[in-house]
C-alpha positions, 0 to 999 in steps of 0.5 A: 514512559515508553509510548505504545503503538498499535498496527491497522492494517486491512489485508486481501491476499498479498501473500504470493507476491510477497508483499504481505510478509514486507508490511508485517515484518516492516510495522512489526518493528514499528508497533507492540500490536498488530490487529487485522481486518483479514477482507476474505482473503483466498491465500494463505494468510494465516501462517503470515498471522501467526507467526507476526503474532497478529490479532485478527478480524476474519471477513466472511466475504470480500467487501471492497467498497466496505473498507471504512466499515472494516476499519471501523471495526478495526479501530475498535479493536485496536483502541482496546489496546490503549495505544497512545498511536495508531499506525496505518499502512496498506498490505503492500506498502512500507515505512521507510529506512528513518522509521526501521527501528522503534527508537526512529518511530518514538523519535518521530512521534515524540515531536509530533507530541510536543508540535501538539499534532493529532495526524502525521502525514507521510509521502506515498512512493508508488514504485512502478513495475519495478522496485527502483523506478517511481512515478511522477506523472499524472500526480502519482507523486503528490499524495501524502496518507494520514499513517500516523493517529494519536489517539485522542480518546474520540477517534471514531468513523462515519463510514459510508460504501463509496471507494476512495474516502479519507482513510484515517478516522475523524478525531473529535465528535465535535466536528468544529474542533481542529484536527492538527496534522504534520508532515514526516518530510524526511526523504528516508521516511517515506511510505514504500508502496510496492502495489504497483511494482509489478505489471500484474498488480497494476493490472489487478488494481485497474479491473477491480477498480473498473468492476466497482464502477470507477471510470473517467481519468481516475480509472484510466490513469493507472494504465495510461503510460503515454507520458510516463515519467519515472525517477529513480529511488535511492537506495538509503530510502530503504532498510537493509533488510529490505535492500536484501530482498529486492536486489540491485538497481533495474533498468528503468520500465518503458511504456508499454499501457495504454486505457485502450488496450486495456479497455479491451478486455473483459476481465483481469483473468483474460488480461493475463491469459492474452498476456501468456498467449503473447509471451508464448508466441514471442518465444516461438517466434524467437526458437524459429529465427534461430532454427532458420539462422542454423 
């Protein structure tokens, strides 16, 4: 008997920068179900519902140091479909090329089944202000996300208003039972997370994570560029659908951020509007060269 897989997915907006429609079309060939916790989303997100046939759990406002409230109304819904698996994966991310297909995801959780696992692990690519750079330093590389829950029949949360808490739910109400996890190592079965591949999204992350109150290296590391180090993606990483989109190989991204620069403006709306000013008068300066050059 085929296993059935069910979509978690917590979503705010995502919409105009695409990512949104590569996650859904990504775990809709993963998952016979999609349920949504939609977190008052201001874009055009229900069409996107629709049309991946989504179920969904409308917030009433955005709730950002509430996740694991959200998500525990999430589980609930998705245990209603009776999955034997859950997948987990944030709005701007991907599954890599090995998980593209159902007969690559039955694969992989057919092992972990019979390794007896309850949690498989994936390795988190953080892409960074490109689609073929990723970051290595300031342990942009070290994180592996818990995306894959077998439902063991006591999955359940103890959710508590604090940012960055364990994302994945507990799996026994008996805290002394062990909770046996793997690691998916395949290097074309990592996570593909596209949430800091465009400047501006590393921006918005900085000034929403500084408005929750996050401070200290936490915080000043998303914009600290002063060592960065980057490495190249390869392209087998990723689906062929996906390679269609985002197109050729860029040139690698050179540092540009630093947490005192940013630290010096008062929100993400300004950040963007001194970064236009700036743009603009590179430009003027650009056309008045040229005007002086003829």
């Amino acid at each position: 008997m085929s296993l059935r897989v069910v979509a978690f997915l917590q979503v705010h907006n995502n919409v105009e920068n695409g990512y949104l429609r590569r996650c859904l079309r990504s775990v809709t060939n993963a998952a016979d179900q999609i349920v949504v916790y939609d977190d008052a989303s201001t874009e055009d997100v229900w069409s996107l519902y629709r049309e991946f046939d989504c179920v969904v759990i409308p917030g009433m406002k955005n709730e950002f140091q509430r996740e694991l409230y959200h998500k525990e109304e999430l589980l609930t819904w998705a245990l209603r479909y009776q999955p034997d698996w859950i997948v987990w994966i944030d709005s701007d991310a991907c599954l890599g090329k090995a998980l593209d297909t159902r007969a690559g995801v039955e694969k992989m959780l057919g092992i972990a089944t019979k390794e007896g696992a309850h949690l498989v692990m994936m390795h988190n690519l953080n892409l960074w202000r490109s689609h073929w750079w990723y970051r290595t330093d300031e342990k942009f590389n070290d994180l592996w996300h818990g995306v894959w829950w077998r439902n063991t029949g006591e999955l359940h949360y103890a959710p508590v208003a604090r940012l960055h808490q364990q994302q994945f739910p507990r799996f026994w109400h008996d805290d002394q039972k062990p909770t046996i996890s793997v690691r998916f190592d395949e290097p074309t079965g990592q996570l593909l997370h596209f949430g800091f591949a465009r400047e501006e999204e590393v921006a918005r992350k900085y000034f929403t994570y500084r408005d929750a109150g996050q401070s200290g290296w936490s915080l000043e590391r998303l914009v600290d560029e002063r060592k960065l180090t980057l490495e190249p993606a390869a392209s087998v990483w990723f689906p062929e659908w996906l390679l269609a989109e985002i197109g050729p190989p860029e040139s690698m991204p050179m540092p540009q951020m630093t947490p005192e620069d940013m630290a010096r403006h008062a929100s993400y709306g300004e950040w963007l509007d001194v970064r236009q000013e700036n743009r603009t008068n590179v430009l003027l300066d650009g056309a008045l060269e040229g005007m002086d050059r003829s």
